[in-house]
MDAnalysis code that builds the backbone (N, CA, C; Angstrom):
import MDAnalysis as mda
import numpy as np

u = mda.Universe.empty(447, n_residues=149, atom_resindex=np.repeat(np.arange(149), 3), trajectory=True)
u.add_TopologyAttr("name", ["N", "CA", "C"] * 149)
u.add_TopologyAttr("resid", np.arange(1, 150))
u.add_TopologyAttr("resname", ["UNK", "UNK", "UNK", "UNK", "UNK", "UNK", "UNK", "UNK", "UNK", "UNK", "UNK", "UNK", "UNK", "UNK", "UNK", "UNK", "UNK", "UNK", "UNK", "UNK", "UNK", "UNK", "UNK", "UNK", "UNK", "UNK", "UNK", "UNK", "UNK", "UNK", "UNK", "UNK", "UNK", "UNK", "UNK", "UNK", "UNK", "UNK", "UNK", "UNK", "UNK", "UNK", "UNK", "UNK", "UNK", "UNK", "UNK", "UNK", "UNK", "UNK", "UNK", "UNK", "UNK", "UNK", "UNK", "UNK", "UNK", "UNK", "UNK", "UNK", "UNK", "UNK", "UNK", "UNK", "UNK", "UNK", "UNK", "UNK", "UNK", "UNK", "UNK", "UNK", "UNK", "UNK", "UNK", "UNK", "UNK", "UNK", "UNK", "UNK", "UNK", "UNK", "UNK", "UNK", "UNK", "UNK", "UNK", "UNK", "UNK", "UNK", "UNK", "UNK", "UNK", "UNK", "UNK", "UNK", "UNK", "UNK", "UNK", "UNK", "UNK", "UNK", "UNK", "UNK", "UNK", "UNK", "UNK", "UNK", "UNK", "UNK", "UNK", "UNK", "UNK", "UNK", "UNK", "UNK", "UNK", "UNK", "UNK", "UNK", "UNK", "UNK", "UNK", "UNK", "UNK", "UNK", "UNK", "UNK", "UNK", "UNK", "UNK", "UNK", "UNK", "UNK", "UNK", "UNK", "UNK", "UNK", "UNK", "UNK", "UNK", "UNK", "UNK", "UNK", "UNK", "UNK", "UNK", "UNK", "UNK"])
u.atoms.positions = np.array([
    [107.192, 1.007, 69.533],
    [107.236, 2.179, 68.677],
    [107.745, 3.343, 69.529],
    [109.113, 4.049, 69.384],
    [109.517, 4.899, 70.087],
    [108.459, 6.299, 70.235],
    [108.740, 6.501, 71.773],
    [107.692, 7.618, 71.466],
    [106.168, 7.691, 71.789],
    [105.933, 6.499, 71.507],
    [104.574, 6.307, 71.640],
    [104.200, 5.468, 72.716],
    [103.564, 5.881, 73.581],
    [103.224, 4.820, 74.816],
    [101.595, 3.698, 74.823],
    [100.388, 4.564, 73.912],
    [99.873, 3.935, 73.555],
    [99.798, 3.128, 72.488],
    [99.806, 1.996, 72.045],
    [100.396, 1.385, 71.054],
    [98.994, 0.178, 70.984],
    [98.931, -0.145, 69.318],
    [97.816, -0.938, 69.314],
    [98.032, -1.476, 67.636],
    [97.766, -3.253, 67.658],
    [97.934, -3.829, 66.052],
    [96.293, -3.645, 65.713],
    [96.212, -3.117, 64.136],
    [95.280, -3.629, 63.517],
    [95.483, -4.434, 61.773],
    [94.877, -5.638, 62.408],
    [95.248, -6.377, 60.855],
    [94.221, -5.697, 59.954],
    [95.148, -5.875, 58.606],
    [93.971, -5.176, 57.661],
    [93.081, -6.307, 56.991],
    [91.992, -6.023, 56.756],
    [91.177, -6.555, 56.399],
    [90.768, -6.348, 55.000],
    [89.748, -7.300, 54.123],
    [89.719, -7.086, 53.113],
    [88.468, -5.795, 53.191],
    [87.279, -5.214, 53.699],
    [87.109, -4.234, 53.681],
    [87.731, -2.994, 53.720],
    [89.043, -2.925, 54.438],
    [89.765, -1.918, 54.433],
    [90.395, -1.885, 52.831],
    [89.847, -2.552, 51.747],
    [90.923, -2.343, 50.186],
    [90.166, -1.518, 49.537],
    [90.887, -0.947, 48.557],
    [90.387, -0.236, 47.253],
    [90.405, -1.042, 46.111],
    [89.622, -1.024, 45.061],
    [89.986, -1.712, 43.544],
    [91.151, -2.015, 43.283],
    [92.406, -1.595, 44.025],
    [93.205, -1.793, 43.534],
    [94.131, -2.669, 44.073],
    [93.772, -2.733, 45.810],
    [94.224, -4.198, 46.399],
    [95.318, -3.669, 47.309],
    [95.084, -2.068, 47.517],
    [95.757, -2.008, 48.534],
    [95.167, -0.659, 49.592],
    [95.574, -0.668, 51.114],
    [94.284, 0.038, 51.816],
    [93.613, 0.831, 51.218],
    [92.636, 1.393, 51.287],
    [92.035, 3.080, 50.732],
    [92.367, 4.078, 51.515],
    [92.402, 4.772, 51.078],
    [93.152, 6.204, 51.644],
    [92.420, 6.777, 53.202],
    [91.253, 6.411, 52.523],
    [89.680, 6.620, 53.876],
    [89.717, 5.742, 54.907],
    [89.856, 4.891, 55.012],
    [90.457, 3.372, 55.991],
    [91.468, 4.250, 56.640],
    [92.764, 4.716, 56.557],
    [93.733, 5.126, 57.409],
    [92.945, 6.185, 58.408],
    [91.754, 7.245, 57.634],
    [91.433, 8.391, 58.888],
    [90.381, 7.466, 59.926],
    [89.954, 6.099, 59.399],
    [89.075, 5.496, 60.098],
    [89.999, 4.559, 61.291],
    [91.299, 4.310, 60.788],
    [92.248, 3.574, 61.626],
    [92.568, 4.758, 63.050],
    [92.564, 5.865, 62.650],
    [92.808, 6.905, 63.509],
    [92.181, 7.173, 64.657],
    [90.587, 7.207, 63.566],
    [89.687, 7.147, 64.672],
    [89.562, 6.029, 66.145],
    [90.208, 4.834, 65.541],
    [89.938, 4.045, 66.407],
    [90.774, 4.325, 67.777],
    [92.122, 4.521, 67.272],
    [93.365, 4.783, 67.860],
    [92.439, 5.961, 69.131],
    [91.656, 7.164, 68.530],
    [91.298, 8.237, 69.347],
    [90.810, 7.632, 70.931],
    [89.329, 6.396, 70.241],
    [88.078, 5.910, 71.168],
    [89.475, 5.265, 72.052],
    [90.284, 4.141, 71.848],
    [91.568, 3.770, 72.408],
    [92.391, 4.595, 73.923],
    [92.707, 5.662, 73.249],
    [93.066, 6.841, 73.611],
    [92.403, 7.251, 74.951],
    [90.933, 7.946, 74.502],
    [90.078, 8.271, 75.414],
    [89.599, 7.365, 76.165],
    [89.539, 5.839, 76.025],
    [89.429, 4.810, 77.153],
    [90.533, 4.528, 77.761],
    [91.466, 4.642, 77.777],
    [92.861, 4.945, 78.721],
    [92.825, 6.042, 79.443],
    [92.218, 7.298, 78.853],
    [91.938, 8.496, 79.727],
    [91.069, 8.584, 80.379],
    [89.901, 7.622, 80.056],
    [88.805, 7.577, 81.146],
    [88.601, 6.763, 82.160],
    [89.344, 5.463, 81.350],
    [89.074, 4.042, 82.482],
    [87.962, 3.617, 82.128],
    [87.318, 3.197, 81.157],
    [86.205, 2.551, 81.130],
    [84.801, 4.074, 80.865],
    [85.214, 4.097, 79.443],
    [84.730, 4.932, 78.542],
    [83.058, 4.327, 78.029],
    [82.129, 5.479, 78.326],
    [81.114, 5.377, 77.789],
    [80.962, 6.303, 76.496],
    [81.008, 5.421, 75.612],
    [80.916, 5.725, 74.005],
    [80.281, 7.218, 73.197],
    [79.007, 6.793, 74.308],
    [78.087, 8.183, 74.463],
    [78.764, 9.321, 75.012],
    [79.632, 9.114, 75.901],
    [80.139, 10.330, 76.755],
    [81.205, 10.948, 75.936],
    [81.798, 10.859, 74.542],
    [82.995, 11.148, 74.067],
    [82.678, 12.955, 73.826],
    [83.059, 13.757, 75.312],
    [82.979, 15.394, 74.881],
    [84.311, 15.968, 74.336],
    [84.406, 14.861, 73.097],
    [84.965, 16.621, 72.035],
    [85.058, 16.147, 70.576],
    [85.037, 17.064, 69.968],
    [84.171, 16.470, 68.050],
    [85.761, 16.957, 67.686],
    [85.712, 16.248, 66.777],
    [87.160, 16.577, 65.761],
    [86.730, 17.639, 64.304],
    [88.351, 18.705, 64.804],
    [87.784, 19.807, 64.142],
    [89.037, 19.529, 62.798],
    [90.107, 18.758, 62.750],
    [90.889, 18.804, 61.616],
    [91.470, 17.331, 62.105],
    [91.808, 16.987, 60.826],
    [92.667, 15.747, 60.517],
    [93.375, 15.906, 59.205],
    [94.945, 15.233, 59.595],
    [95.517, 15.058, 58.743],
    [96.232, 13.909, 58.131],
    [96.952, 13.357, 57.066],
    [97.198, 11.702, 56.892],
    [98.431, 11.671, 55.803],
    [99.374, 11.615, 55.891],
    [100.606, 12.001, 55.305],
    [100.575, 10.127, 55.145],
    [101.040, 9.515, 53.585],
    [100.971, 8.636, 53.368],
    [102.512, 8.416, 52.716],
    [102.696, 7.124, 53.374],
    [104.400, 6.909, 52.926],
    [104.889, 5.703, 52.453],
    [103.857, 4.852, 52.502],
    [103.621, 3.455, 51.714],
    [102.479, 2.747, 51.945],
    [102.787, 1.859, 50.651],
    [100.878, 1.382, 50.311],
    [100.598, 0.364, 51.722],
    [99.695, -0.165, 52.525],
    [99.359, -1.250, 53.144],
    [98.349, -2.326, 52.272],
    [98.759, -3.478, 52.760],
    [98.142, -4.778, 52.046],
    [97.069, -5.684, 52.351],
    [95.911, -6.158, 52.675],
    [95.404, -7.346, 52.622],
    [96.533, -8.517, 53.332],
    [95.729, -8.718, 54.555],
    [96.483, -9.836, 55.366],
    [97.938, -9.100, 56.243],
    [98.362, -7.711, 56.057],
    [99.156, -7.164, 56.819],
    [98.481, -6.806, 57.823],
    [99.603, -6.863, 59.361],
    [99.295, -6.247, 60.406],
    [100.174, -4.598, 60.560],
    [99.556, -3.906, 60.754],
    [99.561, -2.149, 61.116],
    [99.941, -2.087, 62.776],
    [101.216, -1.682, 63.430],
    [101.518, -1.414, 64.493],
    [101.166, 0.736, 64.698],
    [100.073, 0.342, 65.106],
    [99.372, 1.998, 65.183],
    [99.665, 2.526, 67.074],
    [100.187, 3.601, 66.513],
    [100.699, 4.608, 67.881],
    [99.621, 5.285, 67.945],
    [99.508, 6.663, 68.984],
    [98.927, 7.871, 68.805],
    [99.448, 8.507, 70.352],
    [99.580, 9.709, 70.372],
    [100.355, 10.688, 71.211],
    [99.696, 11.913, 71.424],
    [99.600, 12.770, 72.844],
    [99.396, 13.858, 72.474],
    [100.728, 14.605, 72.544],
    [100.330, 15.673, 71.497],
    [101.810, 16.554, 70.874],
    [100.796, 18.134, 71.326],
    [100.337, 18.325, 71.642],
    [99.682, 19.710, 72.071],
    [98.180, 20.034, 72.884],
    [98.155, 20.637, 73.572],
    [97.064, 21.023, 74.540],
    [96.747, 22.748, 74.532],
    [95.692, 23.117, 74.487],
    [95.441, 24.275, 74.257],
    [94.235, 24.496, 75.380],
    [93.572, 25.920, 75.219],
    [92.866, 26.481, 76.177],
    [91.387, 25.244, 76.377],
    [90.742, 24.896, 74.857],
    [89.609, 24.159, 74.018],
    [90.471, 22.829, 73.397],
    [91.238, 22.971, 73.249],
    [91.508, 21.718, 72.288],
    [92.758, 21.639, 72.485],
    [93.178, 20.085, 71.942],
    [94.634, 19.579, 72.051],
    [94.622, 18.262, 70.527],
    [95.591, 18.374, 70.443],
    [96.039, 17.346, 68.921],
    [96.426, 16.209, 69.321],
    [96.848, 15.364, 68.014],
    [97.156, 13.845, 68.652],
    [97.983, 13.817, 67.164],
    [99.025, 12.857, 68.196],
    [100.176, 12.890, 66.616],
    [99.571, 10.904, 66.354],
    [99.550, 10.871, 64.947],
    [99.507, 9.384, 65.128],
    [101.161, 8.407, 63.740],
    [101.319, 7.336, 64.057],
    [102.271, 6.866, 62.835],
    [101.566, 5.066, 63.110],
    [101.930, 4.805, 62.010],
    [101.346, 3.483, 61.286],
    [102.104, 2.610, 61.002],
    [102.617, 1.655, 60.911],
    [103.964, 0.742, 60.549],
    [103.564, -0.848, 60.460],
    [104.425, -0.670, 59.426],
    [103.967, -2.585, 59.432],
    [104.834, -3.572, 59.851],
    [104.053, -3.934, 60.553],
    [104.559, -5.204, 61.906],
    [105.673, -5.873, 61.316],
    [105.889, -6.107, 60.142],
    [106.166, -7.543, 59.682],
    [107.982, -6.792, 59.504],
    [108.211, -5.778, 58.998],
    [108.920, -4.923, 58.575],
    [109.445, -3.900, 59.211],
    [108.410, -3.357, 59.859],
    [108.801, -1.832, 60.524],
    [108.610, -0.286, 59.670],
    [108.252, -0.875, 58.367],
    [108.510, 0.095, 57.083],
    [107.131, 1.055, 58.033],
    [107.093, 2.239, 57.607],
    [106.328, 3.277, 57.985],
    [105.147, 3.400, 56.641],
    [104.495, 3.151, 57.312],
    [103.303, 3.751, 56.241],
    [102.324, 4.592, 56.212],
    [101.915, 5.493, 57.125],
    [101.339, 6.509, 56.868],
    [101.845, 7.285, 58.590],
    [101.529, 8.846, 58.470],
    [101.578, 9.442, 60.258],
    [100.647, 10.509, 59.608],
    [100.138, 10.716, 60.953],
    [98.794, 11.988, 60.879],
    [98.633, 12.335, 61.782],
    [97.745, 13.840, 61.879],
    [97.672, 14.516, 63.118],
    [96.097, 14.847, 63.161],
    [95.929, 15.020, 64.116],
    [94.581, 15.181, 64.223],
    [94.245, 16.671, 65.528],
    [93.189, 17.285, 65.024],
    [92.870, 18.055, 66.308],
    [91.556, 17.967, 66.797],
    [91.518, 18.078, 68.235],
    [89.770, 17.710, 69.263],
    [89.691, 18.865, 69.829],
    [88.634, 19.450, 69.616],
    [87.657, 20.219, 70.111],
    [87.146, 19.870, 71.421],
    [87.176, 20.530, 72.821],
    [86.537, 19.984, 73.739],
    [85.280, 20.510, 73.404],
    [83.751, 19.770, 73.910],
    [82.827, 19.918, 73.437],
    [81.183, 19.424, 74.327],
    [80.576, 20.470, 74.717],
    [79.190, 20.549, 75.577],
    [78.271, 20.260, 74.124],
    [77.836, 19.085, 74.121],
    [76.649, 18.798, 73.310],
    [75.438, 19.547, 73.985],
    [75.156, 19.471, 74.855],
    [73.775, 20.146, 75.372],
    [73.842, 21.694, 74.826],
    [74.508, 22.592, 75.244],
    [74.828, 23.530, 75.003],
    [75.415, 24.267, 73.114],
    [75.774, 22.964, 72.836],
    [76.451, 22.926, 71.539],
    [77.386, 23.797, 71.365],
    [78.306, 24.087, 72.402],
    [79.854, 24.739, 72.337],
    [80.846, 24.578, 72.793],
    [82.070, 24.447, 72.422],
    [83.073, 24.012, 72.868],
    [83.162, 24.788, 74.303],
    [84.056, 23.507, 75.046],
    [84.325, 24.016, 76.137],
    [85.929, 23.963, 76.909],
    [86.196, 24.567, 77.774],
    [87.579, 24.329, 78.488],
    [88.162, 23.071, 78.393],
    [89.463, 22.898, 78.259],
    [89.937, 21.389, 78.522],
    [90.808, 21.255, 80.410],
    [89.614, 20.807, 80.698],
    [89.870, 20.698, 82.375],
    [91.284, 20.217, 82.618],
    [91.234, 20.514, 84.083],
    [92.652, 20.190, 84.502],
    [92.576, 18.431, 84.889],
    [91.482, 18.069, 85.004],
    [91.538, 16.865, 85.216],
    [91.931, 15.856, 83.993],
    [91.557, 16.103, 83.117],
    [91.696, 15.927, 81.402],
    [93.351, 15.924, 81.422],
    [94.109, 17.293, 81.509],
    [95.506, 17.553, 81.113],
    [95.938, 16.770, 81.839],
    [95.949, 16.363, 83.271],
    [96.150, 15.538, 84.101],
    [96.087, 13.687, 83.602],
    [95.300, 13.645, 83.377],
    [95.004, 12.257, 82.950],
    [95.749, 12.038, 81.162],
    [96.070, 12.997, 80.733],
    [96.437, 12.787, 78.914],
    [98.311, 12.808, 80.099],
    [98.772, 13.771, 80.227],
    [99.800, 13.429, 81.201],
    [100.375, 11.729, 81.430],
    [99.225, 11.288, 82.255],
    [99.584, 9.866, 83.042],
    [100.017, 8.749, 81.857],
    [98.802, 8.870, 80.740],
    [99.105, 8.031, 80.059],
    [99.903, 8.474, 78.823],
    [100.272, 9.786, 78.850],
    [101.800, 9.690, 78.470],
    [103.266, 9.416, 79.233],
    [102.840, 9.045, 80.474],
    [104.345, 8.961, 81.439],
    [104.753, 10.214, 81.701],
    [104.181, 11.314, 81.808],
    [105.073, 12.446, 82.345],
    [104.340, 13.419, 83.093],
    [105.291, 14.386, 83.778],
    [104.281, 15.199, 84.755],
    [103.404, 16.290, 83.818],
    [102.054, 16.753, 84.384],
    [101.481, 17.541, 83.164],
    [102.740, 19.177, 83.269],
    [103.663, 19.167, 83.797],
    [103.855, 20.417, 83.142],
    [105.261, 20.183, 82.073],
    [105.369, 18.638, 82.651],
    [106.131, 18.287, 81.255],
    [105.951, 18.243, 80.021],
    [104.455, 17.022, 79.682],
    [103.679, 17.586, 78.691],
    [103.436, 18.591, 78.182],
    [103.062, 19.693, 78.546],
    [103.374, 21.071, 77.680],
    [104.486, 21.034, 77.280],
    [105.387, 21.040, 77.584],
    [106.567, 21.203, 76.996],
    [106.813, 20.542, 76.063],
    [106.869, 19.171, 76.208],
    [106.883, 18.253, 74.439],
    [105.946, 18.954, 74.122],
    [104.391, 19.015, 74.348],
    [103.954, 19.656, 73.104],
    [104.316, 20.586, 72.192],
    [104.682, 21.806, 73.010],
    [105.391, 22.534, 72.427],
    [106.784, 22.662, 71.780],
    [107.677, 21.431, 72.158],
    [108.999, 21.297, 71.188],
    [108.206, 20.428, 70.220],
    [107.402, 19.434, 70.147],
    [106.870, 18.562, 69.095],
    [106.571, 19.263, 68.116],
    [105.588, 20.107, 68.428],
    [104.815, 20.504, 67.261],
    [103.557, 21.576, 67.352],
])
């Protein structure tokens, strides 16, 4: 998937359907989610579940064709922006079999002190590490972020 360096299949399952036999709309922000935990275990190296500091403050899910029962989903996710507290994640969806595109969404994370219960700085070690596992130097990264989006 151009673009995207983390890359991951999920077959759909028959829990993922609606009455009507094709994904539910709610299944794609849950596909996202997964893509995130994904994400943040590439950025951590061996991610404790418990440790995930930052809550999601917006999501979005632009839908561009239906997915099916027994299809496999070739799911990306990217970061496209970094900020003082928070940084976004671009994601797109495609089916394996085809290539046809079926849904892209964006999402934004809050860095986040549970003890304290307030967001906090997004360290340099963080920008550093979202960097690596995009392939580029972090002051490159800013920069796509900022032509991306």
């Amino acid at each position: 998937m151009e673009g995207y360096r983390l890359v991951f299949e999920h077959e759909i399952l028959f829990r993922d359907l609606d009455a009507l036999g094709h994904v539910n709309n709610v299944a794609f922000i849950a596909f996202m989610e997964d893509a995130r935990v994904k994400y943040w275990k590439a950025l951590r190296r061996g991610l404790d579940a418990r440790r995930i500091d930052f809550i999601l403050a917006d999501v979005t899910c632009r839908y561009h064709s239906p997915a099916h029962f027994g299809e496999t989903l070739v799911v990306g996710i990217r970061v496209v922006g970094l900020g003082n507290k928070s940084f976004q994640f671009e994601y797109r969806m495609e089916d394996k079999a085809t290539g046809r595109l079926v849904v892209e969404g964006r999402s934004v994370q809050v860095m986040y002190d549970y003890e304290s219960q307030q967001s906090i700085p997004l360290d340099d070690a963080t920008r550093r590490a979202m960097a690596d596992v995009e392939g580029v130097p972090p002051a490159r990264l800013l920069e796509d972020a900022g032509a991306r989006g």
